[in-house]
Structure formats: structure tokens, C-alpha cells
C-alpha positions in Angstrom: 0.0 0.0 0.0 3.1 2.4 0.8 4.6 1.4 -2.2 1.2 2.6 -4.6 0.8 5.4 -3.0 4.6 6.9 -3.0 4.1 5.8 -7.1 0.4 7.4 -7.0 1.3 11.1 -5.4 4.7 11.1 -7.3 3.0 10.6 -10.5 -0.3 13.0 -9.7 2.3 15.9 -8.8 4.3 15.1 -12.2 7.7 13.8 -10.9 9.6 11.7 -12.5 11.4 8.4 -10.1 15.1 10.6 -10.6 13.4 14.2 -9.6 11.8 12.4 -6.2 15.0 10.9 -5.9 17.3 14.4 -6.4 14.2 16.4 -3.9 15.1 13.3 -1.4 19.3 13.4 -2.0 18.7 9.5 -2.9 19.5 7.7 -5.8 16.7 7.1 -8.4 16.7 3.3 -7.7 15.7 3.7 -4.0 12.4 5.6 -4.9 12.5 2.5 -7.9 12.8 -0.5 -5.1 9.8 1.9 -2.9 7.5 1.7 -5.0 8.2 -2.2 -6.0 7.5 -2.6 -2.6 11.0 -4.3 -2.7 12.2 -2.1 0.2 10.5 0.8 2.8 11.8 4.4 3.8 12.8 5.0 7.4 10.9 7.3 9.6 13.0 10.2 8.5 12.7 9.6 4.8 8.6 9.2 5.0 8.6 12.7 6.8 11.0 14.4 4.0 8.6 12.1 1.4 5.6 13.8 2.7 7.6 16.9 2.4 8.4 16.1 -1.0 4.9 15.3 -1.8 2.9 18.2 0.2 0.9 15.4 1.8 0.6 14.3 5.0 2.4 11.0 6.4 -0.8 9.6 7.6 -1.7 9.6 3.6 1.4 8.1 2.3 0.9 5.4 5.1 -3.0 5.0 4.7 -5.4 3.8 2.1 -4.8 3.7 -1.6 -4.4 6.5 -3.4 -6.3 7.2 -6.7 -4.1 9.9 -8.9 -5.6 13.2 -9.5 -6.8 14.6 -12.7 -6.5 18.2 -11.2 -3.0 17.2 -10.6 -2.6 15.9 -14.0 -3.9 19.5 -15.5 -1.8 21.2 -13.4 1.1 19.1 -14.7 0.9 19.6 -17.8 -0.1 23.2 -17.9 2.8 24.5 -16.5 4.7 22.4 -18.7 2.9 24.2 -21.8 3.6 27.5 -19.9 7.1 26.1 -20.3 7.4 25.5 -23.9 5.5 28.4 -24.8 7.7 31.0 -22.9 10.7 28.8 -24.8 8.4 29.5 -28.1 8.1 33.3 -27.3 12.0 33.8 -26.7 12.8 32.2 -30.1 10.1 34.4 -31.9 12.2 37.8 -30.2 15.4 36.1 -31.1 14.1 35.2 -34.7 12.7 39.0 -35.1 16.3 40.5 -33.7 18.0 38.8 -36.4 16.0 40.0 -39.0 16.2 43.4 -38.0 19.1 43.8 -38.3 19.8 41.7 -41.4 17.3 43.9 -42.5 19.7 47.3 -41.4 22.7 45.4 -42.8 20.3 45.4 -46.0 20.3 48.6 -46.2 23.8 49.7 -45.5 25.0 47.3 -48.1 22.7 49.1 -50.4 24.1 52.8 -49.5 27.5 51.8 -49.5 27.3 49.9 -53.1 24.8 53.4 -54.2 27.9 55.6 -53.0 30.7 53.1 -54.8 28.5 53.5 -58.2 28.4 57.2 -58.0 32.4 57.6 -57.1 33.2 55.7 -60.0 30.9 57.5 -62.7 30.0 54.2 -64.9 34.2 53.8 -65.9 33.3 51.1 -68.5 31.8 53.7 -70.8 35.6 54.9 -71.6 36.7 51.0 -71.9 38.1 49.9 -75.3 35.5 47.2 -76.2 37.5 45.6 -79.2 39.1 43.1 -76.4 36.5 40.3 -75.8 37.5 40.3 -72.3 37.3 44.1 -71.7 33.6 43.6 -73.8 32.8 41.2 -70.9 33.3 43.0 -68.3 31.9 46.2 -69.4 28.7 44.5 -70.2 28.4 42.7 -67.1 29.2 45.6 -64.8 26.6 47.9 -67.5 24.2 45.2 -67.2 24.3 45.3 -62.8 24.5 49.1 -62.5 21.6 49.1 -64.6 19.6 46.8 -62.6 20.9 47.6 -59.1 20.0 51.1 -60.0 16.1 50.1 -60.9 15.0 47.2 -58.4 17.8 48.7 -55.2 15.3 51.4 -54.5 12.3 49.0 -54.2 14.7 46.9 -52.0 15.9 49.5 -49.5 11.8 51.0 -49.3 11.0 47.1 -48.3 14.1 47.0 -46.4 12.8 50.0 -44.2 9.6 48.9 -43.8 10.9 45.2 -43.0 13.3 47.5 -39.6 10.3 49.8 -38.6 7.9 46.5 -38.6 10.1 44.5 -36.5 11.9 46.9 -34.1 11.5 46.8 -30.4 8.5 48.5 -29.2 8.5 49.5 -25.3 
């Protein structure tokens, strides 16, 4: 009867045989040979049991105890309450980052505007009789060109993207 009931409140207060046993400074096998009914706690460890357990000795000694669903609830809520504070932190961690990939965004998007407009399009002078030097000048043509149309559309989303996911308080 010990033995169920030491299983029974252990299990309605959702405690697993090696948190009893680290709450009790014993080793998980102890609370294991307990509730086998393979061994009994001393006087002292049925008083730091009831401790343990909230309950009264005369309860851990007495009739069988039936595990409660309020328990159970209880259990498991706080357990949610766990996971979705866990939840919660990764969603700030997750918006941090993008805000500031977001500002990184749309540094790299001034700097590369200010690099453009130092160097004045070069290529135009280029000699493009060398395949090589015709290459290059139509590759570096064909970004400034686009970088020039879709960048502002990018840095506008960009800003939008920082003011949506900065830190309000």
C-alpha cells in the first residue's frame, strides 16, 4: 500500500522516479525498489517524502491512493507554460535577427549606391575591341543598370521590413 501510493502522489504531482530521488538526495533506484514494494523508507525519509509530496504522512501510510486529474492538469499546464515562454523567446530572437539583417540590407545598399556614384560608370571609356574588356563592361553595365532600378524598391522594403520588427516599449 506504501509502495502505490509513494508511485500514485509522485506521479499526480508530475515527478519523474530521478526528480523524487534528487528532492530526497537519494538515488533514483531507492524511490524505484519503494515503490516495488522491494524495500520501505525510514521514519526520516517518510517525513522528507511527505515533504516532498505536500501530503501528510498519515496519507502516504494510509489507504490507496487514486491519482488526481487536477494534478494531472496542473502538470501539464505548467509544462505548456514552459514551452511556450521557450516559443516566445525564439520568436524575439528570430525577429532581432531579422532586423538587423534587415539594417545590414540597407547599409550594403548605400554603400554599393555611393561606390556606383564615385566611380561614374568607368566602362563607358573602356576599349570594347578586347572580348575580355567587352565582358566586363557588359556585365558591370548590365548590374548598375539593374541595381540602379529594383535597389530602391529593395531599401523601401528594407525600411519597412526594420520599422515592422523593431523593439516597441
Amino acid at each position: 500500500m506504501l509502495n502505490e501510493n509513494i508511485k500514485a502522489i509522485r506521479k499526480s504531482k508530475g515527478l519523474s522516479q530521478e526528480e523524487l530521488a534528487v528532492k530526497l538526495n537519494v538515488v533514483r533506484q531507492t524511490v524505484s525498489k519503494w515503490e516495488n514494494g522491494l524495500s520501505v523508507p525510514d521514519s526520516d525519509m517518510l517525513i522528507s517524502l511527505s515533504e516532498a509530496f505536500e501530503t501528510p504522512v498519515s496519507v502516504l501510510l494510509g489507504e490507496t491512493v487514486s491519482e488526481s486529474k487536477v494534478d494531472d492538469l496542473k502538470a501539464i499546464s505548467e509544462k505548456l507554460e514552459v514551452i511556450n515562454l521557450q516559443l516566445a523567446r525564439r520568436k524575439t530572437t528570430r525577429i532581432k535577427i531579422i532586423h538587423w539583417l534587415l539594417i545590414s540590407l540597407c547599409a550594403v545598399i548605400v554603400v554599393i549606391f555611393a561606390v556606383l556614384f564615385l566611380l561614374k560608370s568607368p566602362y563607358l571609356g573602356w576599349d570594347y575591341n578586347e572580348p575580355e574588356t567587352a565582358v566586363m563592361g557588359t556585365t558591370f553595365h548590365a548590374f548598375e543598370w539593374l541595381f540602379v532600378r529594383a535597389a530602391p524598391f529593395i531599401l523601401i522594403g528594407a525600411i519597412v521590413g526594420i520599422v515592422l520588427t523593431r523593439k516597441k516599449g
